[in-house]
C-alpha positions as CSV (number, residue, x, y, z in Angstrom):
1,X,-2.4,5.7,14.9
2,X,-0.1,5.0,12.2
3,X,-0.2,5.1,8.3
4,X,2.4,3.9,5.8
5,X,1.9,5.8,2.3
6,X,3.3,3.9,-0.9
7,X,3.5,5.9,-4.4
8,X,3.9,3.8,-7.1
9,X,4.6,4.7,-10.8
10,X,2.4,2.1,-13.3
11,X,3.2,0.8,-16.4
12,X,0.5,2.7,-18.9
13,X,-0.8,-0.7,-20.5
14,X,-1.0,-2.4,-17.0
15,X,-2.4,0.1,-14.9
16,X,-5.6,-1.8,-14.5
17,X,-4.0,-4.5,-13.6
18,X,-2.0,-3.0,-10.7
19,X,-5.5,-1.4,-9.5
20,X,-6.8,-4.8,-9.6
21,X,-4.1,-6.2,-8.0
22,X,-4.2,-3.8,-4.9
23,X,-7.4,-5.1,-4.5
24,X,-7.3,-7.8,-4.8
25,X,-4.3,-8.9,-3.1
26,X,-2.7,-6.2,-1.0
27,X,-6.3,-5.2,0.5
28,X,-7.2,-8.3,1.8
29,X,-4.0,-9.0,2.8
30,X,-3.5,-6.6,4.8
31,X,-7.0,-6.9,7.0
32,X,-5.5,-10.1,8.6
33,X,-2.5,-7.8,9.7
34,X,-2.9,-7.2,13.4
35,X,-3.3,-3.8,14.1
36,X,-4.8,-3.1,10.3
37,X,-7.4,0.1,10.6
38,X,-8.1,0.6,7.0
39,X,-7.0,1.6,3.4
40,X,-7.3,3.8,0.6
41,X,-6.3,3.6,-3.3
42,X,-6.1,6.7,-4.8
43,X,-5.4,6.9,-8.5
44,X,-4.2,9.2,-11.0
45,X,-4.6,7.7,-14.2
46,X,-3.2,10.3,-16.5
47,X,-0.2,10.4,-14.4
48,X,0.0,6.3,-14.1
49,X,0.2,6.8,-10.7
50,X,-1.3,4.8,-7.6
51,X,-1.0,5.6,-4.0
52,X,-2.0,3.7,-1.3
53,X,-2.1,4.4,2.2
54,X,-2.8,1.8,5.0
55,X,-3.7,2.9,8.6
56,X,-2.2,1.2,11.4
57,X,-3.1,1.3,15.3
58,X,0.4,1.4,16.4
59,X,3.6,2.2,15.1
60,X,4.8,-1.4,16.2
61,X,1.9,-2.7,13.8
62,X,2.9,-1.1,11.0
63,X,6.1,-2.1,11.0
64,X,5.5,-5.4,12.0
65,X,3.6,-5.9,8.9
66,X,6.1,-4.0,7.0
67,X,8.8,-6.1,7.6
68,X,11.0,-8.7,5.8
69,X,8.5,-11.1,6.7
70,X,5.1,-8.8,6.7
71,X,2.9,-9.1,4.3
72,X,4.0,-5.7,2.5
73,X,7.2,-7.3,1.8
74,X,5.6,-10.7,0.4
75,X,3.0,-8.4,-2.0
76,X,5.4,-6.0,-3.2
77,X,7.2,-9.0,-4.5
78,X,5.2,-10.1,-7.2
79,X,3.7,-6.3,-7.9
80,X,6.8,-4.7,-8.9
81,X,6.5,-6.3,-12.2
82,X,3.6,-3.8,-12.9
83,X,5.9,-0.8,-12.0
84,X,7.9,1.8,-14.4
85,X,10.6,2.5,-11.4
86,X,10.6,1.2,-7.6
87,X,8.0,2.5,-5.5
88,X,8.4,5.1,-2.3
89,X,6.8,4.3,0.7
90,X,7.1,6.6,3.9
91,X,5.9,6.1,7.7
92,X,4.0,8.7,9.4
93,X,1.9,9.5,12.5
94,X,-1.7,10.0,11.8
95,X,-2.2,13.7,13.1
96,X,-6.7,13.6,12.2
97,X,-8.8,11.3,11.2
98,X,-12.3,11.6,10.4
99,X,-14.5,8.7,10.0
Protein backbone atom coordinates (compact mmCIF):
# COMPACT_ATOMS: atom_id res chain seq x y z
CA UNK A 1 0.00 0.00 0.00
CA UNK A 2 0.85 3.35 -1.10
CA UNK A 3 0.13 6.95 0.21
CA UNK A 4 1.01 10.25 -1.54
CA UNK A 5 1.19 13.15 1.25
CA UNK A 6 0.62 16.83 -0.14
CA UNK A 7 1.28 19.98 2.35
CA UNK A 8 -0.15 22.92 1.16
CA UNK A 9 0.29 26.55 2.55
CA UNK A 10 -3.42 28.50 2.26
CA UNK A 11 -4.18 31.86 1.70
CA UNK A 12 -5.60 33.18 5.39
CA UNK A 13 -8.87 34.70 3.77
CA UNK A 14 -9.36 31.59 1.57
CA UNK A 15 -8.66 28.77 3.74
CA UNK A 16 -12.27 27.72 3.76
CA UNK A 17 -12.41 27.66 0.52
CA UNK A 18 -9.38 25.38 -0.12
CA UNK A 19 -11.05 22.96 2.63
CA UNK A 20 -14.09 23.03 0.66
CA UNK A 21 -12.46 22.56 -2.36
CA UNK A 22 -10.61 19.33 -1.13
CA UNK A 23 -13.77 18.14 -0.65
CA UNK A 24 -15.42 18.77 -2.78
CA UNK A 25 -13.35 18.16 -5.69
CA UNK A 26 -10.14 16.31 -4.98
CA UNK A 27 -12.13 13.71 -2.67
CA UNK A 28 -14.40 12.64 -5.02
CA UNK A 29 -12.14 12.69 -7.60
CA UNK A 30 -9.96 10.69 -6.48
CA UNK A 31 -12.51 7.60 -5.47
CA UNK A 32 -12.92 6.92 -9.31
CA UNK A 33 -9.02 6.49 -9.32
CA UNK A 34 -8.34 2.79 -9.69
CA UNK A 35 -6.55 1.63 -6.94
CA UNK A 36 -7.87 4.64 -4.51
CA UNK A 37 -8.09 3.24 -0.60
CA UNK A 38 -8.97 6.34 1.11
CA UNK A 39 -8.15 9.91 2.28
CA UNK A 40 -7.61 12.17 5.05
CA UNK A 41 -7.63 16.27 5.42
CA UNK A 42 -5.93 17.32 8.13
CA UNK A 43 -5.88 21.01 8.97
CA UNK A 44 -4.06 23.47 10.92
CA UNK A 45 -5.79 26.57 10.75
CA UNK A 46 -3.62 28.85 12.69
CA UNK A 47 -0.78 27.72 10.61
CA UNK A 48 -3.05 28.00 7.15
CA UNK A 49 -1.91 24.83 6.57
CA UNK A 50 -3.77 21.71 4.95
CA UNK A 51 -2.41 18.28 4.32
CA UNK A 52 -3.79 15.67 2.64
CA UNK A 53 -2.89 12.27 2.29
CA UNK A 54 -4.42 9.67 -0.17
CA UNK A 55 -3.89 5.85 0.19
CA UNK A 56 -3.19 3.93 -2.70
CA UNK A 57 -3.10 -0.09 -3.27
CA UNK A 58 -0.08 -0.09 -5.38
CA UNK A 59 2.65 2.04 -6.07
CA UNK A 60 1.72 1.87 -9.88
CA UNK A 61 -1.77 3.40 -8.75
CA UNK A 62 -0.56 6.11 -7.24
CA UNK A 63 1.36 7.22 -9.73
CA UNK A 64 -0.88 6.44 -12.32
CA UNK A 65 -3.19 8.92 -10.88
CA UNK A 66 -0.47 11.21 -10.15
CA UNK A 67 0.57 11.71 -13.38
CA UNK A 68 0.45 14.41 -16.16
CA UNK A 69 -2.79 13.10 -17.03
CA UNK A 70 -4.12 11.80 -13.32
CA UNK A 71 -6.45 13.45 -11.73
CA UNK A 72 -3.90 15.01 -9.18
CA UNK A 73 -2.43 16.88 -11.91
CA UNK A 74 -5.99 18.09 -13.42
CA UNK A 75 -7.10 19.34 -9.55
CA UNK A 76 -4.06 20.90 -8.55
CA UNK A 77 -4.59 23.03 -11.54
CA UNK A 78 -7.27 25.09 -10.59
CA UNK A 79 -6.33 24.84 -6.62
CA UNK A 80 -3.14 26.56 -6.66
CA UNK A 81 -4.92 29.79 -6.91
CA UNK A 82 -5.87 29.22 -3.17
CA UNK A 83 -2.20 28.74 -2.22
CA UNK A 84 0.55 31.25 -0.57
CA UNK A 85 3.60 29.20 -2.27
CA UNK A 86 3.52 25.74 -4.38
CA UNK A 87 2.62 22.80 -2.46
CA UNK A 88 4.99 19.60 -1.50
CA UNK A 89 3.88 16.36 -2.09
CA UNK A 90 6.01 13.14 -1.34
CA UNK A 91 5.39 9.28 -2.12
CA UNK A 92 5.78 6.79 0.48
CA UNK A 93 5.13 3.10 1.40
CA UNK A 94 2.41 2.65 3.89
CA UNK A 95 4.46 0.80 6.85
CA UNK A 96 0.72 0.28 9.36
CA UNK A 97 -2.48 0.81 8.87
CA UNK A 98 -5.27 0.52 11.23
CA UNK A 99 -8.71 0.57 10.15
Amino acid sequence: MYARMTVAQVQPERFDEAVNAVRDTFAPAAREQPGYQGFLLLTDRSRQQLVGISVWETENDMQRSGGSSGYYAQRMADFTELLVEPPITTAHEVAVREP
